[in-house]
C-alpha positions as CSV (number, residue, x, y, z in Angstrom):
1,X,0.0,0.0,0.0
2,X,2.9,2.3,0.8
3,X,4.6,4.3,-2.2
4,X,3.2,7.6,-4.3
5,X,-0.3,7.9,-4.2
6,X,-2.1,9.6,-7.4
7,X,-4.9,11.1,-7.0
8,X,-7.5,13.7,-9.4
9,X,-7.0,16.7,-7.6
10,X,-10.0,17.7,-5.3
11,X,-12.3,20.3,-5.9
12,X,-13.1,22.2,-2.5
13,X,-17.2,23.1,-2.4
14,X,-16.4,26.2,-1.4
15,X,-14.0,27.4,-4.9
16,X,-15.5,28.8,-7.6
17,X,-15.2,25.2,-9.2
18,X,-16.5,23.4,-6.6
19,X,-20.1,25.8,-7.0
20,X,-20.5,25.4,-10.1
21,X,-20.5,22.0,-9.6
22,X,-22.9,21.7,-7.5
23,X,-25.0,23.4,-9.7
24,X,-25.1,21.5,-12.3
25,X,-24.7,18.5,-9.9
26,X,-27.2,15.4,-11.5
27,X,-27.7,14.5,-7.7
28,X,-27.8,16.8,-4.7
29,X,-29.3,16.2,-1.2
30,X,-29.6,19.7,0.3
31,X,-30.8,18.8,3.6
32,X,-28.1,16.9,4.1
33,X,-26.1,19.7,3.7
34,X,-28.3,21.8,5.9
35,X,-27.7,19.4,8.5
36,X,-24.6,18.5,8.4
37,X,-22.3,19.1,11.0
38,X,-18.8,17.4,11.9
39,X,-17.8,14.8,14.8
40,X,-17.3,15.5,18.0
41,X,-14.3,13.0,18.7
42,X,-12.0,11.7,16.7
43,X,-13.2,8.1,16.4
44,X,-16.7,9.3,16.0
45,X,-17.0,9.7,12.3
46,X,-19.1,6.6,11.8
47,X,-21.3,7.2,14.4
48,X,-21.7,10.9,13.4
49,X,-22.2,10.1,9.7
50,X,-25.1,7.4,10.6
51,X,-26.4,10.0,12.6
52,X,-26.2,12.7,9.3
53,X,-28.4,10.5,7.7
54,X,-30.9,9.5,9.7
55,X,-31.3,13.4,11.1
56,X,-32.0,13.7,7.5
57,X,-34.2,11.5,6.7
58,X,-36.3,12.5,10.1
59,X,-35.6,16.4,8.5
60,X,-37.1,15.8,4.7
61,X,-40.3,13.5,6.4
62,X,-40.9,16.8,8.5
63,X,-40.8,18.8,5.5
64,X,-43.4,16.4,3.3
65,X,-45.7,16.5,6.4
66,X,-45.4,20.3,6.4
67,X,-46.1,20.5,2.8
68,X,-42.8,22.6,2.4
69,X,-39.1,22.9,3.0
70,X,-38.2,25.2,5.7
71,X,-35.0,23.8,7.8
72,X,-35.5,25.7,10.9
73,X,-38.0,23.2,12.3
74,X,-35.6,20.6,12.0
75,X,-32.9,22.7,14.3
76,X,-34.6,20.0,17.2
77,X,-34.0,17.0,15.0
78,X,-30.3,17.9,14.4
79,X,-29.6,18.2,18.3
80,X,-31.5,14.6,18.7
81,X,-28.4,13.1,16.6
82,X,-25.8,15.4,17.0
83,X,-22.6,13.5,19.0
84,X,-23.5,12.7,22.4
85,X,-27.1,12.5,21.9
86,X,-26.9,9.3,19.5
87,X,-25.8,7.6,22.7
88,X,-29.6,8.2,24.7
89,X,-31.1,6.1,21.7
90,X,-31.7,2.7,22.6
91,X,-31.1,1.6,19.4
92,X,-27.4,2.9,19.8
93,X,-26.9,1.1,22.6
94,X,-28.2,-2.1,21.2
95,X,-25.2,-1.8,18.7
96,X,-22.1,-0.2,20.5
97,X,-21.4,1.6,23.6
98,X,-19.9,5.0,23.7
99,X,-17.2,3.1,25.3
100,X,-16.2,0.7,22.4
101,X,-16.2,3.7,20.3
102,X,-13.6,5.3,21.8
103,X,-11.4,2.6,22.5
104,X,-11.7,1.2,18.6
105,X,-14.2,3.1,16.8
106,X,-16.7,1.6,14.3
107,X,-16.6,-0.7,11.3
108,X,-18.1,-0.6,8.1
109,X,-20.5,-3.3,9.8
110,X,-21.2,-1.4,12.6
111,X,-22.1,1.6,10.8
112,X,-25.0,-0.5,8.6
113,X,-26.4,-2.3,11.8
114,X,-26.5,1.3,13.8
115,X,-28.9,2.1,10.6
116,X,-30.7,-1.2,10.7
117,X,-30.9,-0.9,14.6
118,X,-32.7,2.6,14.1
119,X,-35.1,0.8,11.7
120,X,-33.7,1.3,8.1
121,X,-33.0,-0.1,5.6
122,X,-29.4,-0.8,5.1
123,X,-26.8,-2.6,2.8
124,X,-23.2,-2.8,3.5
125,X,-21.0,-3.4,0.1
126,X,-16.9,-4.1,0.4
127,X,-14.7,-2.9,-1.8
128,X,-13.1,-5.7,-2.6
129,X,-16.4,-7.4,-3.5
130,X,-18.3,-4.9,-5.0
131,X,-16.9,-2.6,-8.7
132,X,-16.6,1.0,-9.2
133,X,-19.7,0.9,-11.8
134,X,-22.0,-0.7,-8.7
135,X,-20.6,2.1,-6.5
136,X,-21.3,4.7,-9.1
137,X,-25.2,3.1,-9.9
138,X,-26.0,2.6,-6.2
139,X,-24.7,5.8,-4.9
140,X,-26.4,8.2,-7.7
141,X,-29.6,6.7,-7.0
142,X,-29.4,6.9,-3.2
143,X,-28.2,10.5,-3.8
144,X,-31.3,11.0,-5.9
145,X,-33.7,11.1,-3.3
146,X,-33.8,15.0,-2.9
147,X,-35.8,14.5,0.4
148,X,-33.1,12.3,2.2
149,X,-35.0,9.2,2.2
150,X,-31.5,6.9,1.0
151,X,-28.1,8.1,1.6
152,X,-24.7,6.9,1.2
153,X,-21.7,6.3,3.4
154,X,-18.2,5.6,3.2
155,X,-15.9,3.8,5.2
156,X,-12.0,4.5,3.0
157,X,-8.2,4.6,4.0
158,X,-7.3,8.3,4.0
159,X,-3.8,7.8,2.6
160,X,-5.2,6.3,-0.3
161,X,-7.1,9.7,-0.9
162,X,-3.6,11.2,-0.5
163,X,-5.2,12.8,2.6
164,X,-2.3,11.5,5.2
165,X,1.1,11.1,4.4
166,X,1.6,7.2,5.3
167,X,-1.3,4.3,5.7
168,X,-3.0,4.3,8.7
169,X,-4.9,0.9,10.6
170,X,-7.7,3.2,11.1
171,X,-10.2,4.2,8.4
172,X,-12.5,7.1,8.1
173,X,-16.2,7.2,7.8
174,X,-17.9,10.4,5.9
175,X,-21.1,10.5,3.5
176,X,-21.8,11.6,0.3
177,X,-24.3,14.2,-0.6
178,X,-24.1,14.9,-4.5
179,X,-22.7,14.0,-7.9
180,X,-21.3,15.8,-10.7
181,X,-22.1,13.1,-14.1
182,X,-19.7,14.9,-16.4
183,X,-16.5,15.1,-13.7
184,X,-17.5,11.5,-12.5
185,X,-17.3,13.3,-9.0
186,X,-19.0,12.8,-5.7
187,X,-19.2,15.1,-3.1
188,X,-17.9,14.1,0.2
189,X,-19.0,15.8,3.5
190,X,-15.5,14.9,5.5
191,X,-17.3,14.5,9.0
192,X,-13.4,15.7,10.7
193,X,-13.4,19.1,12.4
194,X,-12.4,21.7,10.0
195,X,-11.8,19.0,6.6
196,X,-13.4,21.0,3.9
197,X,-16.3,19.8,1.7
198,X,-14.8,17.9,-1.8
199,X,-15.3,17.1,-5.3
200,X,-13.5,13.8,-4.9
201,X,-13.3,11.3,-8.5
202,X,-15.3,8.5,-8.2
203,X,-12.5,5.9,-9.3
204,X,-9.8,7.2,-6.3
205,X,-13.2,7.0,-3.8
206,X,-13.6,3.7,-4.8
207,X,-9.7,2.4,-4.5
208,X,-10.1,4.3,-1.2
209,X,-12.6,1.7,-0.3
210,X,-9.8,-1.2,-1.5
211,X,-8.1,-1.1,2.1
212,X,-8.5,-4.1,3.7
213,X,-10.0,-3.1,8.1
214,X,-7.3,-5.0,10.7
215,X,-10.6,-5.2,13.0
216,X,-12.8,-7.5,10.6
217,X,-9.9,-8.7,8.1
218,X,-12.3,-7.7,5.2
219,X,-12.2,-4.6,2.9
220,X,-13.9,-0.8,3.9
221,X,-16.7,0.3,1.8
222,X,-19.8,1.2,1.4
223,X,-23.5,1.8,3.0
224,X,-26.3,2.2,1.3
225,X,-29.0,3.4,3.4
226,X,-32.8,3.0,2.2
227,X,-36.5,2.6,3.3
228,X,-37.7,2.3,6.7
229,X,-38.2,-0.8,8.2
């Protein structure tokens, strides 16, 4: 794994580059946007990024009911799922304890069964099993559903992204929230205090995703998150 990484260079969100694609993106989820906010510990990223999506999802229902978008009634569903307060869930706790998470963190695994566990629908894809075209087709059409109703998440080695200078045994966790057809780009939401927001190439997200986790001896990934249960 060690040696020069290549990678497309990323597009911040926030560059001129970066708005325009999201303007023309083919697949946007604004609320998850609107609601995003980054971890609160350093091994939280996949608890905080199951927690993105399912504040989302709880966000966009509250808007259909309501007949219209207006985020500020969701400000109450974001502090139900923000850090900390994913713990007073049951549902949490029926997966992983605060305390396992910040001894070890969470696996790919973990992060689909917290969705399950909170009653969604969830599938959990490994790199090493799954191809960049599947990655591509499954994660447009979860990133489709404007209203946060699906949503995507990664679990990738941050070297491989060029992100860190030397391989790491620990992962990262972040989800998606739109994609650019004619750059092949997704844009990533990196759940780490003070990461920017990136137009990342689908092909180097998906070698990313190649890294094989020490804690389950399989490859990182991805997790599709659908209907309710």
């Amino acid at each position: 794994m060690e040696g020069t990484i290549k990678v497309s260079d990323p597009i911040p969100l926030e560059s001129e580059e970066g708005q325009r694609l999201l303007d023309e993106a083919e697949a946007r989820q604004d609320i998850l946007m609107d609601m995003f906010d980054f971890q609160q510990h350093l091994s939280h990223c996949g608890i905080q990024s199951a927690a993105l999506l399912l504040a989302s999802f709880e966000c966009g229902k509250a808007c259909r009911e309501a007949g219209h978008c207006n985020f500020r009634h969701c400000k109450d569903i974001k502090e139900q799922y923000h850090g900390f307060a994913m713990f007073a869930f049951k549902e949490t706790e029926e997966i992983i304890t605060h305390d396992v998470i910040q001894k070890t963190g969470t696996t790919l695994v973990d992060v689909g069964q917290l969705l399950v566990s909170h009653k969604h629908q969830a599938t959990v894809y490994f790199g090493q099993e799954s191809s960049v075209d599947e990655f591509r087709c499954l994660a447009v059409e979860a990133l489709r559903q404007e209203d946060s109703s699906a949503g995507v998440i990664l679990n990738f080695q941050r070297y491989l992204l060029g992100q860190i200078g030397k391989a790491s045994q620990y992962g990262h966790h972040s989800p998606l929230c739109a994609y650019h057809k004619a750059t092949d780009r997704f844009l990533m939401l990196d759940t780490n205090v003070g990461k920017p927001k990136l137009w990342l190439k689908t092909e180097d997200l998906f070698h990313a995703m190649q890294d094989v986790d020490v804690a389950t001896g399989k490859s990182r990934g991805f997790v599709i998150m659908g209907g309710v249960i």
